[in-house]
GUTIPA-707466 format. One line per 3 residues: for each residue x, y, z of N, C-alpha, C. Coordinates in Angstrom, 1 decimal, m for minus. Layout:
BEGIN
X,Y,Z,X,Y,Z,X,Y,Z ~ ...
//
This chain:
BEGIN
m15.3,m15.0,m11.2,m16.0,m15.1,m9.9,m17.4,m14.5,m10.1 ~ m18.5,m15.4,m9.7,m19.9,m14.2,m9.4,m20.1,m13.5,m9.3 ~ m21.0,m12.7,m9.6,m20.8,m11.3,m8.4,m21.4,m11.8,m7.4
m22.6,m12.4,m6.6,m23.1,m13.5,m5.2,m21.5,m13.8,m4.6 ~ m20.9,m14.5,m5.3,m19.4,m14.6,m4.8,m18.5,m13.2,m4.6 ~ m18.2,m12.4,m5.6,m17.6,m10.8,m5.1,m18.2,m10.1,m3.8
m19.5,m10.3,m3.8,m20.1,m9.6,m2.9,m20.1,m9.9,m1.4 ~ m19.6,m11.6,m1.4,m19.4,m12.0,m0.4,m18.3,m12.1,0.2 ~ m17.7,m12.4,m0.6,m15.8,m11.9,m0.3,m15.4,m10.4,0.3
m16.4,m9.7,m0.4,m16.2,m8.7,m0.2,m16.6,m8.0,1.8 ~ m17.8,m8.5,1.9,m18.4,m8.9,3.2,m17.6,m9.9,3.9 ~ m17.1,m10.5,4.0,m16.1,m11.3,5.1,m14.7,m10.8,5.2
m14.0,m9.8,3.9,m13.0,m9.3,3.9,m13.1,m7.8,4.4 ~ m14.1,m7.3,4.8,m14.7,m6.2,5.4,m15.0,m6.4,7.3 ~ m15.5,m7.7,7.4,m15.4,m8.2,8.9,m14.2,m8.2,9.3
m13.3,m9.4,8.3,m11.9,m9.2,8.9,m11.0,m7.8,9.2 ~ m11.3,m6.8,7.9,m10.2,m5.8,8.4,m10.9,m5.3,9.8 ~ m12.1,m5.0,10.3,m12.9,m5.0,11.5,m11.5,m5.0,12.4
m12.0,m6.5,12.6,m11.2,m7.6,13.8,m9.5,m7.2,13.8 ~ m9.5,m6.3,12.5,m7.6,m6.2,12.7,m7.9,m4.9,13.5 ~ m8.3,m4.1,12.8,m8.4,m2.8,13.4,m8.9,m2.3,14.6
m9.7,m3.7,15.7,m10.1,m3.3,16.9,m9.4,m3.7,18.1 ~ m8.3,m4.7,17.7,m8.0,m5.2,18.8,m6.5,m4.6,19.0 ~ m5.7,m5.2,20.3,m4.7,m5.0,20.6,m5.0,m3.6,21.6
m3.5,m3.1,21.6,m3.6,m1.8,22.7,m4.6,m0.6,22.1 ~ m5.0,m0.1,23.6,m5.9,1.1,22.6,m6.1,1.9,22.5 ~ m4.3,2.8,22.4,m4.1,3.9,22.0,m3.6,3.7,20.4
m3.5,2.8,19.9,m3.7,2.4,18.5,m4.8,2.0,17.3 ~ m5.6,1.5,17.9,m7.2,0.9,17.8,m8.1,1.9,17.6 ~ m8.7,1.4,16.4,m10.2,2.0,16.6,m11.5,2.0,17.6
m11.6,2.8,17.7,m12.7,2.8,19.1,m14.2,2.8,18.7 ~ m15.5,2.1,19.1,m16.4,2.8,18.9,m17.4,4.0,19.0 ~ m16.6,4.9,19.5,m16.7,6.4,19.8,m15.6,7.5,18.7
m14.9,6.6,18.0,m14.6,7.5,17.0,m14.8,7.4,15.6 ~ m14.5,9.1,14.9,m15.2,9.7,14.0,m13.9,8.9,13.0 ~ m14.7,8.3,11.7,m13.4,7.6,10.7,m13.9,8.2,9.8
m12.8,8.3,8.7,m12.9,8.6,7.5,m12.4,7.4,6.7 ~ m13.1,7.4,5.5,m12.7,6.2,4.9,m12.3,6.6,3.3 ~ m11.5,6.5,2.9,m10.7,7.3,1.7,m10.8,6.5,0.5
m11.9,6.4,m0.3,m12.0,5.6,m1.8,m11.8,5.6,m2.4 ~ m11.6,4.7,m3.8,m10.9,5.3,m5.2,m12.9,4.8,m5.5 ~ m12.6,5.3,m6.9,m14.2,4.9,m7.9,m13.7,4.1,m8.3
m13.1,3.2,m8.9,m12.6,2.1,m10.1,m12.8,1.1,m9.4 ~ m13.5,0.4,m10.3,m13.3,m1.0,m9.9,m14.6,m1.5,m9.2 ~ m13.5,m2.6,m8.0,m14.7,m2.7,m6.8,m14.6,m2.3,m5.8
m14.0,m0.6,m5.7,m13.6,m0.1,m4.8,m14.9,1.0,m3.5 ~ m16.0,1.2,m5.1,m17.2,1.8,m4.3,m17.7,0.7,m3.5 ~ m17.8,m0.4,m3.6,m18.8,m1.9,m3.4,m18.2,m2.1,m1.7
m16.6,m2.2,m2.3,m15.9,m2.4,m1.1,m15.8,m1.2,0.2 ~ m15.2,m0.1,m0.3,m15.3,1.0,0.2,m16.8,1.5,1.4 ~ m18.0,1.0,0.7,m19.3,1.1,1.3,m19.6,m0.1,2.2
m19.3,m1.1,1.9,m19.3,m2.2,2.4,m18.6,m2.1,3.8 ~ m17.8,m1.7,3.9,m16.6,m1.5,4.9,m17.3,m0.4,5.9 ~ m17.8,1.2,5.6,m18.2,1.9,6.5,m19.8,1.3,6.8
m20.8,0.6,6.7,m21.8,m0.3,7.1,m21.5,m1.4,8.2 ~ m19.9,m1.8,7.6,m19.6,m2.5,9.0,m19.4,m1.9,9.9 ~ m18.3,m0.7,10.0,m18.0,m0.1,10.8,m19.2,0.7,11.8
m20.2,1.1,10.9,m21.5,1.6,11.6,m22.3,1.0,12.6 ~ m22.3,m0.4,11.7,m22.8,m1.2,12.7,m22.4,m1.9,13.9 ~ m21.3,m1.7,14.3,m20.0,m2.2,15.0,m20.3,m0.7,16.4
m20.7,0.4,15.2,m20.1,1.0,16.7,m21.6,2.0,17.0 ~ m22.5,1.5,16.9,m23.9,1.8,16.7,m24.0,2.2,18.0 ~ m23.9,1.1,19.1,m24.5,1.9,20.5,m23.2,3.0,21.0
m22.3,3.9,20.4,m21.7,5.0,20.7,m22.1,5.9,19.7 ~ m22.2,5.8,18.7,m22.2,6.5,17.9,m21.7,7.1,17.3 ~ m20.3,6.9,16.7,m19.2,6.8,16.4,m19.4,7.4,14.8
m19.0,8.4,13.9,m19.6,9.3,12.6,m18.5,8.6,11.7 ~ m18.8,7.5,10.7,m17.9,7.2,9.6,m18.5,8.3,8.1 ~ m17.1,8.6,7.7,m17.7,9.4,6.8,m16.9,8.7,5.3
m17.9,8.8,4.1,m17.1,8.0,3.3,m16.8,9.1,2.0 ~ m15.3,9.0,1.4,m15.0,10.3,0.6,m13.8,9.5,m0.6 ~ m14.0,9.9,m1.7,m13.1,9.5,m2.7,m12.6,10.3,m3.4
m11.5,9.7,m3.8,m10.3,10.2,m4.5,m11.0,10.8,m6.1 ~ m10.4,11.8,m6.7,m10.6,11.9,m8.3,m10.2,10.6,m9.2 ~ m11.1,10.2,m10.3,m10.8,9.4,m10.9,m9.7,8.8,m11.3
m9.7,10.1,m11.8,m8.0,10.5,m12.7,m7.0,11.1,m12.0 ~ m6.1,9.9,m12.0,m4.6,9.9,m11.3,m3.5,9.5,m12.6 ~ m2.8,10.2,m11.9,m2.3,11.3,m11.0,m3.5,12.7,m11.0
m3.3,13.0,m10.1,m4.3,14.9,m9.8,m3.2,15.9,m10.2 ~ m3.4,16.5,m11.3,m2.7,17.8,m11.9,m3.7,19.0,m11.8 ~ m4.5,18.6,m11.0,m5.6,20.3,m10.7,m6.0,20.2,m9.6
m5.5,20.9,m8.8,m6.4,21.4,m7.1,m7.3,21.3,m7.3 ~ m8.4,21.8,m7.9,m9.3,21.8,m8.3,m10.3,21.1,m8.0 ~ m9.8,19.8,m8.7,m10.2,18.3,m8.5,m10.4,17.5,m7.4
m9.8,18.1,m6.3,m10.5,17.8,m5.3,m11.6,18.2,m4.1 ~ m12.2,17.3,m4.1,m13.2,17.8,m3.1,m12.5,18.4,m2.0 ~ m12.8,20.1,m1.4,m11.9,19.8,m0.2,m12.6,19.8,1.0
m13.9,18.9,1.1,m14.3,18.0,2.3,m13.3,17.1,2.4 ~ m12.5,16.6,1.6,m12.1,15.3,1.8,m11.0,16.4,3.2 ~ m9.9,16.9,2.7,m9.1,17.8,3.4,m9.5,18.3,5.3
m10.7,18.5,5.2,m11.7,19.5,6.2,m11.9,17.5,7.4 ~ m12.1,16.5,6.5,m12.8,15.4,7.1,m11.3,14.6,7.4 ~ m10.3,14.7,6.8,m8.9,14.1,7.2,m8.7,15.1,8.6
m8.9,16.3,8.5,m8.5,17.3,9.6,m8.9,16.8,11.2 ~ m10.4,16.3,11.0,m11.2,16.3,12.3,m10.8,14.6,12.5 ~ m10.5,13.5,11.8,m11.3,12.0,11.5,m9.9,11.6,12.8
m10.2,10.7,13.9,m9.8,9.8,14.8,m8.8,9.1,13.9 ~ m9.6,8.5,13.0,m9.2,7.1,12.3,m9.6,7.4,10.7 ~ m8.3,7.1,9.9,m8.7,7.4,8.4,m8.0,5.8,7.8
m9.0,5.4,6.7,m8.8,4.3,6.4,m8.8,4.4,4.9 ~ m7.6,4.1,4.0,m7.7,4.5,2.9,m8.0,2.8,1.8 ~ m8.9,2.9,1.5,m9.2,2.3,0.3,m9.4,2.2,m1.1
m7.8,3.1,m1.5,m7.8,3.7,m2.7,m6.7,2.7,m3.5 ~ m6.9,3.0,m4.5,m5.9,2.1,m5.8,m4.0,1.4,m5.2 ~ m3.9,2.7,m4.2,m2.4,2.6,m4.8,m1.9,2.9,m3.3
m1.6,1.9,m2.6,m0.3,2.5,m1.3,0.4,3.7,m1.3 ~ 1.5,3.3,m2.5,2.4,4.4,m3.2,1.9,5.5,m3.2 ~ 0.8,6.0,m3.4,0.5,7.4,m3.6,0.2,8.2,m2.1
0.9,7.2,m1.2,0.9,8.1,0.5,2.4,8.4,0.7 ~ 3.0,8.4,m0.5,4.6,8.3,m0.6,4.5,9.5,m0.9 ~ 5.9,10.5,m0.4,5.6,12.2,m0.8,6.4,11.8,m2.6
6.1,11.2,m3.5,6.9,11.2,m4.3,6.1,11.9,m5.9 ~ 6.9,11.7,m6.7,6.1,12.7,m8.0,4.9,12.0,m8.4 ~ 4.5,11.0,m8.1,2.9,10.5,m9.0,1.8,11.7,m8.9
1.6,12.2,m7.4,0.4,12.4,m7.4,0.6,13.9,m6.2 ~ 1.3,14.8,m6.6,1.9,15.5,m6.0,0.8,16.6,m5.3 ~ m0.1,16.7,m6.1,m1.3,17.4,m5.7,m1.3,16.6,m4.3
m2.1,15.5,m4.7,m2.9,14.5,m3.4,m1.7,14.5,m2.1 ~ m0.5,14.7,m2.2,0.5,14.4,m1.4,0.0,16.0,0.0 ~ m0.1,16.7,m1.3,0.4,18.2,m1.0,m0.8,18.9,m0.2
m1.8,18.3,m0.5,m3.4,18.5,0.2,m3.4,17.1,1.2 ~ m4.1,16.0,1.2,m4.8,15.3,2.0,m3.8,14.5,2.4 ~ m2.8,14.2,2.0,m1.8,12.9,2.7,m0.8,13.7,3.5
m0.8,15.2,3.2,0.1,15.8,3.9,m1.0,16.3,5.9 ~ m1.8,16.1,5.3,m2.8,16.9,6.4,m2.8,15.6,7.2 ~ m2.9,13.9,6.9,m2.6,12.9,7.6,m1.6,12.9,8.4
m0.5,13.0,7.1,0.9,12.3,8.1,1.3,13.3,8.9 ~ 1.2,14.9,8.7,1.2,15.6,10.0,0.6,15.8,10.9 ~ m0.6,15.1,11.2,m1.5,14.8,12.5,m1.1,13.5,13.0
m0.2,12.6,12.3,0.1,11.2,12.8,1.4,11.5,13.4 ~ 2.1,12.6,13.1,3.2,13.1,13.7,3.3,13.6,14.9 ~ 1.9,14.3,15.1,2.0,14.7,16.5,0.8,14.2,17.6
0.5,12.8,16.9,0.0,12.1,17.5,m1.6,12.5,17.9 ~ m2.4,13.2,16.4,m3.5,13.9,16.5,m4.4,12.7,15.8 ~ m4.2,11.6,15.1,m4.3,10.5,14.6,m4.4,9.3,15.3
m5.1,8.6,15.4,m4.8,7.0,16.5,m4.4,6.2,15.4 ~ m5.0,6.0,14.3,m4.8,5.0,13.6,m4.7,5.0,11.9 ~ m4.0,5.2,10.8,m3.9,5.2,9.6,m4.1,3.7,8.8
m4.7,3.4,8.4,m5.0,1.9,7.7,m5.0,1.8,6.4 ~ m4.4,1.1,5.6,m4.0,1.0,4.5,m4.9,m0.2,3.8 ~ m6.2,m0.4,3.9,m6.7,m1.3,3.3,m7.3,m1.6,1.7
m6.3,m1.8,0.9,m6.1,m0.6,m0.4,m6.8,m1.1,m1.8 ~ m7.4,m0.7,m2.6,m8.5,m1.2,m3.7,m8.2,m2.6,m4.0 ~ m8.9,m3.8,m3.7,m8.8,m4.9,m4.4,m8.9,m5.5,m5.6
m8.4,m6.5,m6.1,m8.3,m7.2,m7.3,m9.4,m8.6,m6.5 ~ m9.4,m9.5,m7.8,m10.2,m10.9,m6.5,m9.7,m11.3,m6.2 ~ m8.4,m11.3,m6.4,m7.1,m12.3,m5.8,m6.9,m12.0,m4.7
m6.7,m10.4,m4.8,m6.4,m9.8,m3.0,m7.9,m9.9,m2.1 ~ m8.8,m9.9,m3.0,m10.5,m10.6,m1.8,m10.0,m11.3,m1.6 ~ m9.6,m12.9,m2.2,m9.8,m14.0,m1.9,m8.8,m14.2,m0.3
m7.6,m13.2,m0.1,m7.0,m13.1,0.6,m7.5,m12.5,1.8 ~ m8.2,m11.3,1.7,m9.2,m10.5,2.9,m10.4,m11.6,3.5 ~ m10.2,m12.3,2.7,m11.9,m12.6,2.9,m11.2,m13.8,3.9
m10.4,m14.1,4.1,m9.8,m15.6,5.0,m9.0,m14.8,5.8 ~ m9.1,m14.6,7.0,m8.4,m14.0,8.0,m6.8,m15.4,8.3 ~ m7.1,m16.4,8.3,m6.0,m17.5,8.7,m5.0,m16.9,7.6
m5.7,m16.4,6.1,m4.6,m15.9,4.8,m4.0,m14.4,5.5 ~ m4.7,m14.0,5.8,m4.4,m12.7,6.0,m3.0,m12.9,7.4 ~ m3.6,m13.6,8.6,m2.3,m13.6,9.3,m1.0,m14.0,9.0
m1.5,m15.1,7.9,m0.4,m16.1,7.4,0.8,m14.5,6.6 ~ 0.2,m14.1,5.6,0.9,m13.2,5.1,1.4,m12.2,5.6 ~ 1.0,m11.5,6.8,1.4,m11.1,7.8,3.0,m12.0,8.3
2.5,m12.5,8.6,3.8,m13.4,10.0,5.0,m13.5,8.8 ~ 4.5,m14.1,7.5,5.8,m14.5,6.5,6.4,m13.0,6.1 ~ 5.8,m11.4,6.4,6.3,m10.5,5.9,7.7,m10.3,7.1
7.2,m10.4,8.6,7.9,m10.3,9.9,9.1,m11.5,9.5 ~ 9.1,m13.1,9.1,10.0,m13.6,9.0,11.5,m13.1,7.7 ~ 10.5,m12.9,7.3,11.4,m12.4,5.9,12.1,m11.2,6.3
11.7,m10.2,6.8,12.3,m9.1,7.0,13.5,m9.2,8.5 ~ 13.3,m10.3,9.2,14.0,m10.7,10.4,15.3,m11.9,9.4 ~ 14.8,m12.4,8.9,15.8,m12.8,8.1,16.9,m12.3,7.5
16.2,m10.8,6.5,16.9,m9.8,6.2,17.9,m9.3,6.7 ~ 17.4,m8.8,7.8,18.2,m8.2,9.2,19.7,m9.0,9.5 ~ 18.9,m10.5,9.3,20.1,m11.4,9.8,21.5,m11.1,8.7
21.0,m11.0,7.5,22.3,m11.0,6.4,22.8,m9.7,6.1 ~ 22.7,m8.6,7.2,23.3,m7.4,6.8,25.0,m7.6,6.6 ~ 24.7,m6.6,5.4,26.6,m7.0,5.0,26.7,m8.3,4.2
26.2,m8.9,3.9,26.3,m10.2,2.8,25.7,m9.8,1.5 ~ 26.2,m10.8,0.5,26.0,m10.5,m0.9,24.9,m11.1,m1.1 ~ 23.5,m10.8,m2.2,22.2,m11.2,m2.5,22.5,m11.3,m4.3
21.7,m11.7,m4.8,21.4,m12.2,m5.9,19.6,m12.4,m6.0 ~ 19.0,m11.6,m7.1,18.0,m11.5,m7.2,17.7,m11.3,m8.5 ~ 16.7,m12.4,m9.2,16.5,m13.1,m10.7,14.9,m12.3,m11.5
14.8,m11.5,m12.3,13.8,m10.9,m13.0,13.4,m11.9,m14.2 ~ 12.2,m12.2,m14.7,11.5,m13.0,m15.4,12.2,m12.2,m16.9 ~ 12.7,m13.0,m18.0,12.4,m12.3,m19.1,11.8,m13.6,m19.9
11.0,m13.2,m21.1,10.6,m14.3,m21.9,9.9,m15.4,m21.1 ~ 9.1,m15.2,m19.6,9.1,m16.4,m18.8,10.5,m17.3,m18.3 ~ 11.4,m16.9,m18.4,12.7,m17.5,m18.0,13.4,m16.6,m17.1
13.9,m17.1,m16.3,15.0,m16.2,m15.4,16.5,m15.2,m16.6 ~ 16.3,m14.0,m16.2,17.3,m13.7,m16.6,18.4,m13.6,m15.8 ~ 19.6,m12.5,m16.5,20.7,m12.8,m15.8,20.5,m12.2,m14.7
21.1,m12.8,m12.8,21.2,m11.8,m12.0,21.4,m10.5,m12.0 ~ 21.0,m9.7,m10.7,21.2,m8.4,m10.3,21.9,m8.7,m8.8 ~ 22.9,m8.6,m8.4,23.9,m9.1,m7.4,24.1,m7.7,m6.5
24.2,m7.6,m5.1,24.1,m6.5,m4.2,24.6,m7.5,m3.0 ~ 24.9,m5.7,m2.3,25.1,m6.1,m0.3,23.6,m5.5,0.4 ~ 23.7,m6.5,1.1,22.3,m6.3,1.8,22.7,m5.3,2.8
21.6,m3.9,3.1,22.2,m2.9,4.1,22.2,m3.2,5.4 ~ 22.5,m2.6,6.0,22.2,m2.5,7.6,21.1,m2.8,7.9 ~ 20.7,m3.4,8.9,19.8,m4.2,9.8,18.2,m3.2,9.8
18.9,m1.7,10.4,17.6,m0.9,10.3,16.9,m0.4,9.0 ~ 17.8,m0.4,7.9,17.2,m0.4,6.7,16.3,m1.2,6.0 ~ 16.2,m2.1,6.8,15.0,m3.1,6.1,14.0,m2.9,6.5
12.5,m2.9,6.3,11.5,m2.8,7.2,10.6,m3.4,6.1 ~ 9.4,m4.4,7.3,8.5,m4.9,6.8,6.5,m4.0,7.1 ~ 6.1,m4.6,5.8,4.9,m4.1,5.9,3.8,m5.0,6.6
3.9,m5.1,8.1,2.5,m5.5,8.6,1.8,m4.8,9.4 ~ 1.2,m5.3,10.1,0.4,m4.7,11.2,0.6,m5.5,12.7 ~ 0.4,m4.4,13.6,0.8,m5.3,15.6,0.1,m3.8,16.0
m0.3,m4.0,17.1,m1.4,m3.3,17.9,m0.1,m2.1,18.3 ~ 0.9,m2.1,18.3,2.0,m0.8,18.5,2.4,0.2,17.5 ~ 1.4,m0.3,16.3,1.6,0.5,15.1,0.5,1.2,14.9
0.8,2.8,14.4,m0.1,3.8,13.5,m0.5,3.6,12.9 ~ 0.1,2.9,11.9,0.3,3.1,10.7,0.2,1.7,10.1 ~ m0.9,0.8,9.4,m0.7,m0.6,9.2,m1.6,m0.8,7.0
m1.0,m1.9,6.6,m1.2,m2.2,5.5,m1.9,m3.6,5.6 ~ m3.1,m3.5,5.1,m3.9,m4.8,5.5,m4.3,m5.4,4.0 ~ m3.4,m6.6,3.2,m3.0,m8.0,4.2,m1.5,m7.9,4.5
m1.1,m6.6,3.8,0.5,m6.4,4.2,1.0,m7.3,3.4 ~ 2.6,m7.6,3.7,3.6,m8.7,3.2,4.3,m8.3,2.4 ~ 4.5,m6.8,2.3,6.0,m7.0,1.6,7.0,m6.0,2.4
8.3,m6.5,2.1,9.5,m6.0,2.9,10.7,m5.2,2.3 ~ 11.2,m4.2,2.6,11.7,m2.9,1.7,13.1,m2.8,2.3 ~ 13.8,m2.6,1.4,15.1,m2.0,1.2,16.0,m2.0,0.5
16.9,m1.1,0.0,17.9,m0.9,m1.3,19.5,m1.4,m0.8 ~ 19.8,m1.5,m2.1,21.3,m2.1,m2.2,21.9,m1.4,m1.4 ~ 22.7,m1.9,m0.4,24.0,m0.9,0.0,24.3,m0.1,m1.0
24.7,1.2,m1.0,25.3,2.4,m1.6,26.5,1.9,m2.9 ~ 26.4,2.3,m3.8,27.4,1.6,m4.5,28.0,m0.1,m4.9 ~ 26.6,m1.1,m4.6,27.3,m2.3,m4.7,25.9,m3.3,m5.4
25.1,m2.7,m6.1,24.3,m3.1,m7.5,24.8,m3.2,m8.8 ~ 25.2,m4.5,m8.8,25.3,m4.8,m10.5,24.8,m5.9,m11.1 ~ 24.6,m6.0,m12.3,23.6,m7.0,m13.2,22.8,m6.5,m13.9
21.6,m6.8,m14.0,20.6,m6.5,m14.7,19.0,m7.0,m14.0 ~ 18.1,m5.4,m14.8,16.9,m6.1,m14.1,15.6,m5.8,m15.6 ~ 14.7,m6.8,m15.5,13.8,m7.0,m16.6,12.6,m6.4,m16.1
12.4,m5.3,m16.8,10.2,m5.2,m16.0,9.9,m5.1,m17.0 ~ 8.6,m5.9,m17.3,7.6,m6.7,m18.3,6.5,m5.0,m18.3 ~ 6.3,m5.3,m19.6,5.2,m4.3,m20.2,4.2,m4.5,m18.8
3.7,m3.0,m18.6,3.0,m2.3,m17.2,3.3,m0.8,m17.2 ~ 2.3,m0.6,m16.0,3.0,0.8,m15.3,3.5,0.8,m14.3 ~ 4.8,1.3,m14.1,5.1,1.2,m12.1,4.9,2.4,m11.6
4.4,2.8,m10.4,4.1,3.7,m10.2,5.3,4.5,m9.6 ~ 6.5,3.3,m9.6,8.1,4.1,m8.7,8.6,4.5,m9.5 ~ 8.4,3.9,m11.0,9.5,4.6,m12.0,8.2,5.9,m12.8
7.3,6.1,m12.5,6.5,6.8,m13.3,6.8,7.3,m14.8 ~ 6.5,5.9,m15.8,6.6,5.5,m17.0,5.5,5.0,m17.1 ~ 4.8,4.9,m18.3,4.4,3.5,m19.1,5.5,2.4,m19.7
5.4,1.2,m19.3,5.9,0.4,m20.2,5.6,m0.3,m21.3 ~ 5.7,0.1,m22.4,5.6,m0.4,m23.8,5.8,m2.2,m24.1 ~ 6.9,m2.5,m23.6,7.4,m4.1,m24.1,8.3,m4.2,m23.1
9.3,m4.3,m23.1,10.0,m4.9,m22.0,11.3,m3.6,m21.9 ~ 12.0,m3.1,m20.8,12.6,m2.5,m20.3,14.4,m3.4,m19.4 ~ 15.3,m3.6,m20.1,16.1,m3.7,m19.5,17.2,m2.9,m19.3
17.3,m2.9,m17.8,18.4,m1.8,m16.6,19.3,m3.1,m16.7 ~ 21.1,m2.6,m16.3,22.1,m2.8,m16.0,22.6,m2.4,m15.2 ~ 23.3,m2.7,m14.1,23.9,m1.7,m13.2,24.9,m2.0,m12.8
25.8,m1.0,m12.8,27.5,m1.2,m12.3,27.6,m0.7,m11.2 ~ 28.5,m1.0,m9.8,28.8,m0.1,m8.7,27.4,1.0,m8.1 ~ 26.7,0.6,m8.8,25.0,0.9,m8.2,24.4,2.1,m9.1
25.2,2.0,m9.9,24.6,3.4,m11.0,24.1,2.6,m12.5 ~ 23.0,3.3,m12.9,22.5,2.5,m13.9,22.8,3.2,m15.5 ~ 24.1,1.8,m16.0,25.1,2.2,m17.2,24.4,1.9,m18.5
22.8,1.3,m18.5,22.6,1.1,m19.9,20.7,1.0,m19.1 ~ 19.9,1.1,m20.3,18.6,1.2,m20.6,18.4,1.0,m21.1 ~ 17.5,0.1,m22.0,16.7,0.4,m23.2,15.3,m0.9,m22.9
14.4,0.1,m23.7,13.1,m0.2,m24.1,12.6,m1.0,m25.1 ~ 12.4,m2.4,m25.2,12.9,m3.4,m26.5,11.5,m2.9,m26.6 ~ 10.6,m2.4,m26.2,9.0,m2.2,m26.7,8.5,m1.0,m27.5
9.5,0.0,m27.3,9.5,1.3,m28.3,10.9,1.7,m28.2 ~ 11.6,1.6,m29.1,13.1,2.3,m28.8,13.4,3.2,m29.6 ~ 12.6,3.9,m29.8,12.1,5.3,m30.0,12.2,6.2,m28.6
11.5,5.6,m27.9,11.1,6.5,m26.6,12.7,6.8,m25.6
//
């Protein structure tokens, strides 16, 4: 893609998250009398986007006056040094209405081991102001690829993925207590199933956004939940990468087996050394 084309994607994918984040009720919404913070990563086109984004918002809320402030993450993640962070970022989460993160990785607003620093400082200073309702709005509009532009930048894409995240997870709901089957790519081919019971109805939850939410992931669409307790077996393939859930590098390919939901074999066909 161009950059004339990046630049512009990036500009209509910047209007649209606008239009998600102003409307609906508005004790959820951004206002334009409030102070936002906007949370970056450096990589990528995340400064382009990131900047692009508080220019809208400035401009949007010009006749109040409304203070966007824009602050990024350390390069290097995971953060193994306090140090390393600026702690404006900390001081500007403290005071900010509305914080909007446009950093690499969803996952790393999870209290889990990637990034234990970032959890322990700035995501913790969030989620306990969203807890007592010192927060209106947390936004998850999170570092783009062009694929995920090509998605921002079309609001009709963006609702579409939305609504399919709500049917899917209402679906879910429907088959609590029934058996699933779900197929991992090996060699480009389906391997063998991984077979489970679908949990209870409240255990599933999807990622979108609706004006009754704090807390929203913009363009959203995906929908979460684990095997009933004890009833995972088969096998599952993950292709050379990094996942940020299993905090590994993947070498070559990684196949799990699972019996009664506990996992009976492993190996790393990419270094079996490791």
């Amino acid at each position: 893609m161009p950059v004339k084309d990046v630049e512009t994607s990036v500009a209509e994918a910047c209007k649209n998250i606008l239009r998600i984040i102003t409307r609906g009720e508005k004790s959820h919404i951004l206002r334009k009398e409030d102070d936002v913070l906007l949370l970056g990563d450096q990589r990528d086109l995340s400064p382009l986007y990131t900047e692009s984004l508080a220019q809208v918002i400035r401009d949007w809320q010009k006749e109040k006056g409304g203070k966007v402030i824009v602050k990024y993450l350390p390069k290097e993640r995971p953060v193994l040094d306090a140090s390393k962070i600026d702690p404006s970022i900390t001081k500007a989460a403290a005071r900010a209405d509305v914080v909007i993160g446009t950093y690499s990785n969803p996952g790393e607003t999870i209290r889990n081991a990637e990034s234990p620093i970032l959890n322990s400082t700035i995501f913790k200073v969030v989620f306990d102001r969203m807890q007592k309702d010192k927060i209106r709005l947390y936004a998850v509009a999170g570092r783009p690829n062009i694929h995920v532009l090509e998605t921002l930048a079309d609001l009709n894409a963006i609702e579409e993925t939305n609504t399919l995240s709500k049917q899917l997870m209402r679906y879910l709901r429907g088959k609590s207590g029934e058996k699933m089957q779900v197929y991992t790519l090996r060699d480009g081919k389906y391997g063998d199933p991984l077979e489970f019971i679908i949990p209870s109805a409240e255990l599933v939850s999807a990622d979108y956004f609706e004006a009754v939410e704090s807390i929203i992931n913009i363009p959203s669409g995906e929908v979460f939940f684990e095997p009933a307790p004890g009833t995972a077996k088969g096998k599952l393939y993950f292709k050379e990468g990094s996942y940020y859930h299993l905090f590994i590098p993947i070498k070559g390919m990684i196949i799990m087996e699972f019996e009664n939901g506990d996992i009976t074999y492993c190996r790393d066909l990419g270094s079996l050394d490791d």
